[in-house]
N, C-alpha and C positions, 0 to 999 in steps of 0.2 A: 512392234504392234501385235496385239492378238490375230487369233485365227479370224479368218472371214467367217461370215455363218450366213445360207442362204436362207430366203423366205422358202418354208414348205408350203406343198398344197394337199389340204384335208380333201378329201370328200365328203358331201353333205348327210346328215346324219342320217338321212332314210337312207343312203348308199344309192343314189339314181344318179347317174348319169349328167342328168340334164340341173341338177341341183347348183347351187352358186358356190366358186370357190372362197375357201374362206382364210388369208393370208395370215401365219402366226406371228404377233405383236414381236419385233426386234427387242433384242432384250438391251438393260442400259447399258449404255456404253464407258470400257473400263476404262479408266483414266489414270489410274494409279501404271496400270501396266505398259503406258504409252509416253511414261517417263524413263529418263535417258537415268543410265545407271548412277552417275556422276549426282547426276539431282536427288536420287532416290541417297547418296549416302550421304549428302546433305542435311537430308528429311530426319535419317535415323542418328545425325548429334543431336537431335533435341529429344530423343528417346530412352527410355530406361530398356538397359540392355534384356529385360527379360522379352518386353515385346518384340526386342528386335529378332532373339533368338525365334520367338513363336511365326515370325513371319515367313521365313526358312519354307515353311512345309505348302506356304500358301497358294503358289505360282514357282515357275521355273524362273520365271524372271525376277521375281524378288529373291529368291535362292541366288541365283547370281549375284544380285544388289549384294545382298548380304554378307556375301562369301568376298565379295571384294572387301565392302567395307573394314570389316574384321583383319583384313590382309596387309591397311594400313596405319590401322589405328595405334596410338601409342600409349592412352590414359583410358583405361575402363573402371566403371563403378559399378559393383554389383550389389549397392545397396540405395543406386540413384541416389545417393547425395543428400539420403537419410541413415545420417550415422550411428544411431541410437538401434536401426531393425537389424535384422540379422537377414542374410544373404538369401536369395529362394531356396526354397526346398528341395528337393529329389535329388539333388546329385549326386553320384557315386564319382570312384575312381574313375570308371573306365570315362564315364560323360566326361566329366574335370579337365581329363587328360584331350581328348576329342574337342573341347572348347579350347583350352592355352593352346594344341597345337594349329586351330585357325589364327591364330593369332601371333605371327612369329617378329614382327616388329613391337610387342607389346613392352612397353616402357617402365609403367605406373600402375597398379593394379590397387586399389581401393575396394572396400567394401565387404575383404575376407573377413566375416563373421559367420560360420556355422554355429547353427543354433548345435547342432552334434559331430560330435567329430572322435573317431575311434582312434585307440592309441597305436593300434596296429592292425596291419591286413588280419584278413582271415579264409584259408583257402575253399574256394566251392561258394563264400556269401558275399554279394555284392554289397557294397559297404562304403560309405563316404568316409577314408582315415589319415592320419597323419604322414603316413610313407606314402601314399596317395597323391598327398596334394603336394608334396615335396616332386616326384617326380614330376606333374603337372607343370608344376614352378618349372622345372631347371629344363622346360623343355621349350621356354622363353629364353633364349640366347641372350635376348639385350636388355631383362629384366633389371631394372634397379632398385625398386621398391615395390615395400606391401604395406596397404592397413590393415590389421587385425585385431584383433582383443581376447585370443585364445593364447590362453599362457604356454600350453606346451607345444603348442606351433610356434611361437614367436623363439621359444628355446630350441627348439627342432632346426628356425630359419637361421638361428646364427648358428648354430654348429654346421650344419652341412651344408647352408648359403652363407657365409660370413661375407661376402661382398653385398650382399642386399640388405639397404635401407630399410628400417621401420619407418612408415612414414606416417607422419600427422602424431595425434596424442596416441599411444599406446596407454588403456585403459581396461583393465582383466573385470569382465560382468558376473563375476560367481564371486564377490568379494563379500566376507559376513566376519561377523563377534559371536560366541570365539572361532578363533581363525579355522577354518577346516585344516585336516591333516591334509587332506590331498592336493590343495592348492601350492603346487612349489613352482621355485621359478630359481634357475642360477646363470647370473650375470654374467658375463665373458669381460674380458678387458676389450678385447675386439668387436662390441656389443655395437652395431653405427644406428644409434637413436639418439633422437633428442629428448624427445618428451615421455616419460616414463612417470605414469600413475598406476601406482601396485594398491590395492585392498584387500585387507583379508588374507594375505600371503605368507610364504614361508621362504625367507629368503638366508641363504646363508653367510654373505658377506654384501658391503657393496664396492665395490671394485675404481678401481681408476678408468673412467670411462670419458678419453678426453672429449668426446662429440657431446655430451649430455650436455642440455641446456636447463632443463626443468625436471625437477625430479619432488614424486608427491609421496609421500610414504602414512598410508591409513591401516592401523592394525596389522602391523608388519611383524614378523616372528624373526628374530635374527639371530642365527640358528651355533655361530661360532662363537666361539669365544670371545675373539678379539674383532668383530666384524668389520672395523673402519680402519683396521691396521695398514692399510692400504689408498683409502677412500683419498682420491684427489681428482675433481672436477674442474680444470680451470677454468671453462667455460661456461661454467652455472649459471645462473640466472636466478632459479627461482632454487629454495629448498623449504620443504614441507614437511614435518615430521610430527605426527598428532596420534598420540597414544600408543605406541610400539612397544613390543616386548621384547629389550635388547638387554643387554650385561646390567648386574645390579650394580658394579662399582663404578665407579663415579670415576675414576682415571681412565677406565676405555675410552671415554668418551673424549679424550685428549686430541689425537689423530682426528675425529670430527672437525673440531673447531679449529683445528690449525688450518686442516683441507677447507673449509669454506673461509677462512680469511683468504688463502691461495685464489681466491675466484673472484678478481679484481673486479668481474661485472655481475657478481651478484646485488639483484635489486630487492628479493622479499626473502628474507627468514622467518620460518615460523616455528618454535618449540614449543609442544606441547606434551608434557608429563617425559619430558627428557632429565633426567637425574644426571646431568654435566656437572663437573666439581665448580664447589662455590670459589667464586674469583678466579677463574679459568677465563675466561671472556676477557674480562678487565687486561690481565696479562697477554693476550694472543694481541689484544689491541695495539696494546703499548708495543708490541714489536712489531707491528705490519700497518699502522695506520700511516706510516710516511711511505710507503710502497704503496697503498694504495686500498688497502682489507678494510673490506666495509665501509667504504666510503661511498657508495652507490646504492646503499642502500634506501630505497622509500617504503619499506612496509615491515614493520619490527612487531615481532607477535612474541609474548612469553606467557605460559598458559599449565598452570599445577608442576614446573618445573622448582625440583623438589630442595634444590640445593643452590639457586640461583641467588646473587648478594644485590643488593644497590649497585653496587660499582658494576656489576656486569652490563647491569638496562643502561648506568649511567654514563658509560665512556661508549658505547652502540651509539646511544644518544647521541652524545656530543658529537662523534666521528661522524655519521650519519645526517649531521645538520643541514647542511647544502641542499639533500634532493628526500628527505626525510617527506612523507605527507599522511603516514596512517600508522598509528601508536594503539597498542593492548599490550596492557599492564594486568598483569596475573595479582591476585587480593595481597599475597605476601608482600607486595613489591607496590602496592597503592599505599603511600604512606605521601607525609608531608614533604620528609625530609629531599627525598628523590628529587621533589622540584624546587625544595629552596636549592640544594644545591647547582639546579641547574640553571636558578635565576641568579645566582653568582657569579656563574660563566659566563654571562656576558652575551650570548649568541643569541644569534636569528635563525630562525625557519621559515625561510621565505614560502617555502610550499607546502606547508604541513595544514591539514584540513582535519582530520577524524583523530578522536584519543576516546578510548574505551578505557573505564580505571575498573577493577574487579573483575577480570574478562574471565569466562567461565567457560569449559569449551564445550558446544551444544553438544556432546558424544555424552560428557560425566551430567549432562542436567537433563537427558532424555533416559540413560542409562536405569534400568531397572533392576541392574545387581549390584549391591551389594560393596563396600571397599572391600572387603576380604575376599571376594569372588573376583573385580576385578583383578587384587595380587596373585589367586592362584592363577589366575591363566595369564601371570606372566607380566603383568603393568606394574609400572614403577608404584613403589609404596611412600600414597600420599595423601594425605587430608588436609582440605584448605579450610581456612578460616577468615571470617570476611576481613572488607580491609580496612586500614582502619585510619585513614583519610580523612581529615575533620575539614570545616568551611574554610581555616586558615590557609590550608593543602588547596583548596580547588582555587580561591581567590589567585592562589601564584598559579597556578594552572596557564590561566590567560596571561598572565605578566612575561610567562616564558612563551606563549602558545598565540600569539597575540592573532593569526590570523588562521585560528581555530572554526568551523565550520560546522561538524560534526560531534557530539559528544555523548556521548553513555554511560551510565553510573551503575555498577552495579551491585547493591546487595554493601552498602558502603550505611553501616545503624548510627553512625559516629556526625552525619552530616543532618543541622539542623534547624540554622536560616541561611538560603540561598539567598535571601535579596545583601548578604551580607559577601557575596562573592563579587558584587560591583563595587569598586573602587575608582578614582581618577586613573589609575595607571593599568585597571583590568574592568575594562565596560564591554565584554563580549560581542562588539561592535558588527561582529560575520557570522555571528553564533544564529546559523540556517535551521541546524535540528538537534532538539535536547529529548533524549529519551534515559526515564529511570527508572528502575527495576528496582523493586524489596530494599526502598531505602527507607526503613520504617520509621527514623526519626525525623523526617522533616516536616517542618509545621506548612500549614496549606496555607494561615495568612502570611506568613513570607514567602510560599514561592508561585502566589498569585502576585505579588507586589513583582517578584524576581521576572514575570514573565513580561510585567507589564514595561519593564525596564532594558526589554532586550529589544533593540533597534530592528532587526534584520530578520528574527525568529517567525520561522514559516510553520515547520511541526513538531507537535509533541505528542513523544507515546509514552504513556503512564503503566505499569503493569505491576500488582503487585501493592501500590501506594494507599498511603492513607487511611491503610488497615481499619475497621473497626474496631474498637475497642469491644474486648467480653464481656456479654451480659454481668454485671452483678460486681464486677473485680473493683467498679468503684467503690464499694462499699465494704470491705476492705482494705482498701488503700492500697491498690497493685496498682504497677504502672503499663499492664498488661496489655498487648499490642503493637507494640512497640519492638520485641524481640531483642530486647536486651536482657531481660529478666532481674529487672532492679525493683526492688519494693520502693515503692513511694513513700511509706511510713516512716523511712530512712529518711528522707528527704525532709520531707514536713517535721523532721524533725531539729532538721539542720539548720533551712529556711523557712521557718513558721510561717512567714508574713508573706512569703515567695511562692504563688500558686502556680504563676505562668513559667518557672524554672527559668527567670533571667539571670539569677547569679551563678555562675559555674564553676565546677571548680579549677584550682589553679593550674593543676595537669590535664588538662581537657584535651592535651593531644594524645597523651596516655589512656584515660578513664574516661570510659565513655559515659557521658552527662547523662545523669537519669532525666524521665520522663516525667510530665506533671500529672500529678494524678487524676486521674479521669471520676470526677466528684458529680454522678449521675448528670448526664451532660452539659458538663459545664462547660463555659464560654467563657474566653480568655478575659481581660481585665481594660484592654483598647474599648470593647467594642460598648457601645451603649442602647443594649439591645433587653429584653427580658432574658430570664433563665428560664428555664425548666424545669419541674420537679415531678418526676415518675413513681408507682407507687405508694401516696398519698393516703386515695384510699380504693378500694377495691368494689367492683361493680358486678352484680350481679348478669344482667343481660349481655349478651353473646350477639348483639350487632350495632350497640350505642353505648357510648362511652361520654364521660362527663370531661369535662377540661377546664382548668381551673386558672384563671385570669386572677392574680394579682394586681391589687392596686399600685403606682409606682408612687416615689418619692418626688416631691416638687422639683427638686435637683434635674429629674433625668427628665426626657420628653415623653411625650402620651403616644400609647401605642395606638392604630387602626385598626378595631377586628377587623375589618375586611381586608384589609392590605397582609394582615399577619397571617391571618387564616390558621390559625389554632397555636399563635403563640402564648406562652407562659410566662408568669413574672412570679421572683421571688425576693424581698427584699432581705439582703446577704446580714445574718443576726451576730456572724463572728468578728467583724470588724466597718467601719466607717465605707470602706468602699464596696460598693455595689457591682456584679459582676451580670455579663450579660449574654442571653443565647438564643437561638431561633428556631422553634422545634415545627415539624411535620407535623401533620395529622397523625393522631397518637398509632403506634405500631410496635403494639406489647408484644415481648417475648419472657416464658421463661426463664427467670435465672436464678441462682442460689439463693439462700437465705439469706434475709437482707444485715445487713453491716449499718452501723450507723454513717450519713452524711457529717461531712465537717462543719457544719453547723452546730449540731448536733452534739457532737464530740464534750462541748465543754458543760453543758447541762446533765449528759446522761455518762455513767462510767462504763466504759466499753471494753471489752472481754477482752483477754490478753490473748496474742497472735502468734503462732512459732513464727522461726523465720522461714522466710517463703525465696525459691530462685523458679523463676518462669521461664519455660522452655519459649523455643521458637518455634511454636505451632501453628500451623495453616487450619489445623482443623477446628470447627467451630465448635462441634458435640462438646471434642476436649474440654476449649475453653467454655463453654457454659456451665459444664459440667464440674469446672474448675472450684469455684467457691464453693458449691455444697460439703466437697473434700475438706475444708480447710476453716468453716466455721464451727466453732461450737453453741449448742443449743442453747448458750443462755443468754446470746446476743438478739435473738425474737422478739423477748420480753422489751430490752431496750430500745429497739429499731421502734415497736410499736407503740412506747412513749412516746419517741420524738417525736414521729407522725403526726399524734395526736397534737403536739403543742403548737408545731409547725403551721398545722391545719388548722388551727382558731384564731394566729394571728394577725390574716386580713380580711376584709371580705372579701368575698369570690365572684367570679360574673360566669355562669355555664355557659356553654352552647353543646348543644347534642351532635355528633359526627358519627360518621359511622364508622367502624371497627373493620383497620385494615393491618390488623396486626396477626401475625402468628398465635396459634392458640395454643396457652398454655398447657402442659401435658405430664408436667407434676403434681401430684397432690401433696405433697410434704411441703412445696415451698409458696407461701400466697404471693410475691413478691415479683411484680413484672415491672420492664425496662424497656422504654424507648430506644429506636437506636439514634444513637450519640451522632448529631445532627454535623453537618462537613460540610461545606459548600466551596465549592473550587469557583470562583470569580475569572473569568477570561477578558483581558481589555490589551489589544496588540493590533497596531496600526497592519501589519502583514503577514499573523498569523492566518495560515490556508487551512488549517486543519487539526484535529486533537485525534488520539487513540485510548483507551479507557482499557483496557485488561483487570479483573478482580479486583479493582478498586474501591476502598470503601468511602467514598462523596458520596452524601444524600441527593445535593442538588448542584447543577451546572447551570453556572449563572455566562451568560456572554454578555458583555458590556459595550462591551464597544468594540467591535471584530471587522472592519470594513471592508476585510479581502480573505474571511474565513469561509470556505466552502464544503467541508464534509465535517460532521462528527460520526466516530464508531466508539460505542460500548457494550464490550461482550463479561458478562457473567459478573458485572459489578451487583454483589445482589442487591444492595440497600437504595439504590438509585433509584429514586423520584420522582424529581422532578427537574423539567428543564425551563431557563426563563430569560427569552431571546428581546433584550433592550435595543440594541443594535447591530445586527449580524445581515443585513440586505440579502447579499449572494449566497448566503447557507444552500446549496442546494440536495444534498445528500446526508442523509439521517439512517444509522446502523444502531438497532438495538436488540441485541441478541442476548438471550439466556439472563436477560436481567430482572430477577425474581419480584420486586415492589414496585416494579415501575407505573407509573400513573398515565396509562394508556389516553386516559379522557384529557388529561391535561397535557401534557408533552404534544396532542395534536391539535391542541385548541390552538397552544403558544405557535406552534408550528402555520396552520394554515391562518392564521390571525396579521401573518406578516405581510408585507406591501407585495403587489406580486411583482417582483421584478425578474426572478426566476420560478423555471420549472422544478418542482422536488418531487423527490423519492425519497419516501422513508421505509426502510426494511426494519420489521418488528418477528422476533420469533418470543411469543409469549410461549410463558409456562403454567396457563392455566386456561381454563373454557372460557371463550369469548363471546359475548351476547349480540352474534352478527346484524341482528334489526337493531338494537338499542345503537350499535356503533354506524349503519348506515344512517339512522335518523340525524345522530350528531354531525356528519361529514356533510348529508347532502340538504340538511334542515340550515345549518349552519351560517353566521354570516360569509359567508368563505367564498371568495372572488375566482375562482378557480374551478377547471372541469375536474373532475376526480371519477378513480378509479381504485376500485377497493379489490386486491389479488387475494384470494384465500388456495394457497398451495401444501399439498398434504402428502409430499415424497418422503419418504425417511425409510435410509437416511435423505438427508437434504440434496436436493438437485436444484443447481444456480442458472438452470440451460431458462427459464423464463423470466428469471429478475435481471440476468444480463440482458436480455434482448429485447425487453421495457426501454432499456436505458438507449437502445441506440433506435427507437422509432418513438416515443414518445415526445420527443422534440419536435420531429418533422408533424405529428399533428397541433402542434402549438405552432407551429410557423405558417400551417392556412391557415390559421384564422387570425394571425396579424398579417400577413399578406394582404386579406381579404379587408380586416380592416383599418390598413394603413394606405390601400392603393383604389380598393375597389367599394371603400365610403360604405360596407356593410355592418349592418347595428350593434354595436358592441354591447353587452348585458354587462348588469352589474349585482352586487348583493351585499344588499344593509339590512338594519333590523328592521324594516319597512316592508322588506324583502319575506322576512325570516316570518312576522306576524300576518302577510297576506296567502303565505300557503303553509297550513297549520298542517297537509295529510299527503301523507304519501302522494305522488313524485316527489313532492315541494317544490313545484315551478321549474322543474327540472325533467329530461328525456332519458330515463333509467332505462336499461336495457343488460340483460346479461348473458355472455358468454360462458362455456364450460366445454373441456375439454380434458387429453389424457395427455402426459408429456411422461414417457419412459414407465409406462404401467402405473402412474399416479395421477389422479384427476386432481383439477385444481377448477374455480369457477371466479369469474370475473362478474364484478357487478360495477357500474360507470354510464357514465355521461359522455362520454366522448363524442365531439362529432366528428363523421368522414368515417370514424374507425369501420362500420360494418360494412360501408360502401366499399374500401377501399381492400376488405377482406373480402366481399366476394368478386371482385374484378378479377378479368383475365390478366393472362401477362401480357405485357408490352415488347416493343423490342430495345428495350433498355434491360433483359433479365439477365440476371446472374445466377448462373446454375453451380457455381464453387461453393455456394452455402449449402452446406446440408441441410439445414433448417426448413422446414415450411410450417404449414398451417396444423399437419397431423404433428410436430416436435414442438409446435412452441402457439403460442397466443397469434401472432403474426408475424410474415415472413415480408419486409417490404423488398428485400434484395433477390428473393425468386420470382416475385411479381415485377423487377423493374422499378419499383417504385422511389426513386432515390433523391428526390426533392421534392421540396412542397410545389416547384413549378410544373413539376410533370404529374404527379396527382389530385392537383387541381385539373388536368384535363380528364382524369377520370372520374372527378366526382360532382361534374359540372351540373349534373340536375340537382344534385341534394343540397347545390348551392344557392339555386332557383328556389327551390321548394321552402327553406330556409327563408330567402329574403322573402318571398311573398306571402310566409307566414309571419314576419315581422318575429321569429325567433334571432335573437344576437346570440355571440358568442364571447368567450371567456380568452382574454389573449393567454392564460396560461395554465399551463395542469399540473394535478398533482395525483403521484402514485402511491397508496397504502398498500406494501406487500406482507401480509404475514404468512409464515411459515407456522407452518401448526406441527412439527416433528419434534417441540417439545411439550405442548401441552398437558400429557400427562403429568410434568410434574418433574420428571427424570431428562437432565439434558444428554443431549444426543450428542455422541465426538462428532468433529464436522471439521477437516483440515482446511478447508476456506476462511474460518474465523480465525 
């Protein structure tokens, strides 16, 4: 118990005698101090040892607590059981030493991460160092382990503690490219670790370390000659080896592969830029698979390893079948062959789910130096080339893969109808998530058809696909886009009558099938739709553009202006069939001097062409810039014949649009070009979602999606439009950095839907936004929904308010179906009835806005919302959560610092505005919708932002 403390007695302030005494108020009574010591070291397991230390100075009696506790404890954490910080501050030897010896049953020590730690005393300066915390250590008698992540302690611990455990993941935090000199670490045979993650290291051998169970090697220097002359792990489990600079000859690496067949429970290999002799693998197999090597394997990685054969993946493979479930295949080794042969063998993979073919490893595709600079500091010397994998290779894919799950393509130009990977005996039956990368040959109407055929297919990430084709390379005859760099002229010259490149040639596993030539956007031969013809003729005004409607042939159907909204018809003058296409509202750019169209061709005689090979360029300038190089001046003359004859031979129907094209910025070339019009078609009874990366689709059609619920497209520039037939649950929309996108239309399509949910669409445009014009449209709008318009101006971009929309914008759509599903409140609605009886601002609606700073960036909300202002300036209740950091000054609003945690409990805080409400006969909207744009690109220049 504390001291007793008596009431004093004051005298009264005049100091008389006769004055009233006046008793001083008891102070509060301690309650911490009047627990039994046993309770108090109960209290301090739920604490982080620094507080415990600081309590020490607070009372005698918690000193005591303290001092006990510490005297029986066995497992301390001095990083509380956050592994990632590094240990408090201030300590030196002498403290270090003064804490382990309170502690002389101490068991288990966690959390040794000095953020500094010296290499050696130094006398007369108190100093936190390596001989320091070693005597610390050894002055725990019954120590058995440490975690730490300082390389030259952990080598300090095994030499002069060899009986002590590294415990948990050993993982060195100063790890970089290229390897620091000063990072070394050398292994002992007596080493007792399991898990050892080295980066950025310099090691000189690795040793036979029989405790190892997982061992990760990132940019490892390995320093001997013969470094694995020794290397046997029987125990292994995991082995990781991704980019290392070890011996250049290819037989060191002998002693590796034999010691990992030794490690009968290894389950994941991964090599990565390992130069092991070709058919080394194959051999180690054949002598250790009936023992037992690699047969436990479920994760097989091969990744720029430089001398690897078929037979090495393929006998891993086959031994590995039983418990096999996640397959990457290096580009060399994505070939056909690899899986006929293994659909030969005969086997199953009962558990195999993920195959990556082309796997590229994120180190060489973030990597900004250089192959030559990679080899001087020491990485195997290698250049990969893509692979070359055609539709026949993935169709057997499934045939061997049957209950395949996961798939990824990458960078695979040779692949180019997927609806032609379904077969009776390969119908991707579990095929969950297809993602493709820079497979630039695939045509979009086969693998819209391919998606529509995939039973089970929940998401797809696209990145890289569907390339636009170059301004101008139509005209020409390139088949540019593609990144194969085949002249088309080739082609058409082969298959005259073959525009859509159905006939292939005979070694199509070999030669990769050129490209059909891109003949100013033209439209494949299936479709029976108008064409397009760009550059016609040339308009003088800079914000109205003519557009020229073709009459059709009785054969095909009649177009609807309105339905088409600025389609084009051309009746095809080179042959009997009619070909067909769907163009945008025109959107000229820029492109070389024009070349004659194929139509064209056989009336006008067209300049002779060197031969042409086309790099695989990302860059756009390049490719625009591309035909001007490669025409000569006398093809002008002819281009502007054809035009002429083209253009007199139907009549025309105008309509005037307005010009949302890039503005031309050559003068040498008069010659502008639509972009070549792509529409990706969505129709999957259980697709949940798409991802879009630099993709070039004009338009995203959803068809029929009745369990899809987010779209994101980042930095697709040519994108559009979007145009939702039936997609009910869509409730999230990401569109970022997408340059032509049609702001007015993607939110007409969007709020025009049934409301059955609440949305959020995130929009970072890259141009000035006309904020009245776009509130008039949202809240004039027929749109059934409460809406709220974010305009946020962090940059770079801060997500701390478009996360926190998502998780309260619900609960105010839940009062007002609450309200009018139980408590018979007037529900509003809004038609055109609606829209022509309030012509002026509000427009029958309760605007109100909000504005505020989140991390030094104002952002301003304008909305409808009800409940929201009530429910922002209410107290808190006692339902509050103070583990959010968030409130009212970090974000829009905080319902979890206020309590607010269901629509039950803030309906009792908002119960007048509810009143007020009904007896003004205002209803409400059972559902809302949030427009957040980010303005951090606006300028024009997109902003990096590692959240996209």
């Amino acid at each position: 118990m504390g001291p007793r403390r008596k009431a004093s007695k004051l005298p009264s302030a005049g100091g008389s005698s006769e004055g009233k005494l006046v008793l001083r108020s008891p102070e509060p009574k301690d309650y911490i101090n009047e627990l039994s010591h046993e309770v108090l070291c109960h209290i301090f397991r739920y604490l982080p040892m620094k507080d415990i230390m600081c309590m020490e100075c607070l009372s005698r009696k918690l000193r005591e607590a303290v001092s006990l506790y510490l005297r029986v404890i066995k497992v301390v954490d001095l990083c509380a059981g956050r592994w990632w910080e590094y240990m408090p501050p201030g300590f030196t030897d002498r403290s270090f030493l003064i804490l382990m010896k309170k502690m002389p049953d101490l068991e288990q020590l966690y959390g040794l991460h000095p953020r500094c730690l010296e290499r050696r005393r130094a006398r007369g300066y108190e100093a936190f160092s390596i001989p320091g915390v070693l005597e610390a250590l050894q002055a725990c008698s019954n120590l058995l382990g440490v975690d730490t992540s300082h390389l030259e302690l952990v080598e300090a611990i095994w030499n002069y503690m060899p009986q002590v455990h590294i415990l948990g993941k050993f993982r060195n935090r100063n790890g970089a490219f290229p390897i620091p000199a000063e990072n070394k670490l050398t292994i002992p045979i007596t080493a007792k670790i399991q898990t050892l993650h080295l980066i950025g290291v310099n090691v000189p051998e690795i040793p036979c370390v029989s405790m190892l169970r997982h061992l990760y090697l990132k940019w490892v220097r390995l320093t001997k000659p013969q470094p694995f002359k020794d290397f046997l792990c029987v125990n292994l489990r995991t082995f990781i080896m991704r980019n290392c600079a070890g011996p250049t000859n290819s037989l060191k690496y002998v002693p590796l592969v034999t010691g990992l067949a030794a490690a009968r429970n290894l389950e994941q290999l991964e090599l990565v830029r390992v130069p092991f002799l070709g058919g080394l693998i194959q051999h180690v197999v054949e002598d250790s698979w009936r023992s037992g090597g690699f047969r436990n394997l479920h994760t097989i990685v091969f990744g720029a390893c430089k001398n690897a054969l078929e037979v090495d993946l393929g006998y891993l493979i086959i031994t590995a079948a039983r418990r096999l479930h996640e397959l990457r295949i290096q580009p060399s080794l994505t070939k056909d062959g690899v899986f006929s042969a293994l659909k030969m063998a005969e086997l199953e993979f009962p558990q195999f789910e993920t195959l990556q073919l082309g796997y590229v490893d994120e180190f060489l595709l973030q990597c900004k130096m250089g192959h030559s600079e990679l080899v001087k500091y020491g990485l195997a010397d290698v250049i990969e080339n893509p692979g070359i994998i055609t539709d026949i290779g993935v169709k057997v894919v499934n045939e061997v893969f049957t209950n395949i799950k996961y798939l990824l393509i990458y960078n695979c130009p040779h692949l180019h109808n997927p609806h032609h990977w379904i077969t009776d005996q390969s119908r991707w039956s579990r095929l969950v998530d297809l993602t493709l990368v820079r497979c630039h040959a695939i045509k979009l109407e086969s693998f819209s058809h391919f998606i529509e055929l995939l039973p089970s297919l929940e998401f797809i990430c696209l990145d890289q696909m569907f390339r636009e084709p170059p301004k101008g390379c139509a005209r020409v005859g390139l088949s540019a886009g593609t990144g194969i760099g085949v002249s088309s002229a080739l082609v058409s010259n082969q298959n005259s009558n073959n525009d859509n490149n159905q006939h292939h040639h005979p070694n199509e596993a070999n030669i990769p099938p050129a490209p059909p030539p891109v003949n100013i956007n033209q439209r494949q031969q299936q479709q029976n739709e108008p064409m397009e013809i760009n550059g016609m003729e040339e308009e003088d005004e800079d914000d109205e553009d003519e557009v020229v409607y073709e009459e059709k042939m009785e054969a095909e159907p009649q177009i609807n202006l309105k339905e088409a909204e600025g389609e084009i018809g051309l009746e095809n003058t080179a042959g009997s069939s009619h070909q067909a296409g769907v163009s945008q509202p025109p959107d000229e750019e820029q492109a070389g001097p024009s070349g004659l169209s194929k139509q064209c061709r056989p009336a006008c005689a067209a300049a002779p062409k060197p031969p042409l090979v086309i790099s695989d360029s990302d860059s756009e300038e390049e490719e625009e810039g591309l035909v001007s190089r490669l025409m000569p001046p006398s093809s002008f003359q002819h281009s502007a014949s054809c035009s002429e004859d083209l253009s007199r031979a139907r009549p025309r129907v105008t309509v005037r649009r307005k010009r949302m094209a890039d503005k031309s910025t050559s003068t040498s070339d008069p010659v502008t070009e639509d972009d070549h019009v792509q529409i990706l078609t969505l129709k999957s009874k259980n697709l949940v979602g798409i991802t879009l990366t630099n993709c070039g689709i004009t338009d995203l059609v959803l068809k029929d999606c009745p369990k899809m619920m987010f779209i994101h497209a980042t930095r697709c520039r040519v994108l559009k439009q979007l145009r939702i037939e039936r997609a009910p649950i869509v409730n999230r929309f990401d569109f970022a950095q997408c340059k032509k996108l049609d702001m007015e239309q993607v939110l007409d399509q969007i709020l025009r839907m049934p409301p059955e949910r609440n949305r959020i669409i995130y929009m970072r445009p890259m141009h000035q936004i006309d904020s009245v014009a776009l509130e008039r449209q949202l809240f004039q709008g027929p749109y059934p929904y409460h809406i709220a318009i974010v305009h946020e101006f962090s940059n770079p971009p801060n997500i701390r308010n478009k996360v926190r929309i998502r998780s309260w914008m619900d609960t105010i759509a839940n009062i007002s179906q609450e309200l009018i599903k139980y408590e018979f409140f007037p529900e509003t609605s809004r038609t055109e009835e609606d829209v022509k009886k309030y012509p002026k601002y509000p427009w029958g609606r309760d605007i109100y806005t909000l504005e505020g700073v989140v991390d030094c960036a104002p952002y301003s909300m304008i909305t409808d919302f009800p409940w929201l202002r009530t429910l922002r300036a209410a107290d808190s209740n006692s339902y509050a959560r103070c583990d959010f950091e968030d409130d009212e000054s970090t974000t829009i609003y905080a319902p979890r610092r206020k309590g607010q945690l269901s629509a039950d409990i803030c309906m009792e805080t908002i119960g007048e505005e509810i009143s007020e409400r009904r007896q003004s006969k205002r209803g409400v909207f059972q559902r809302v919708v949030v427009l957040f744009l980010h303005h951090c690109d606006t300028p024009g220049e997109p902003v990096d932002d590692d959240y996209i």
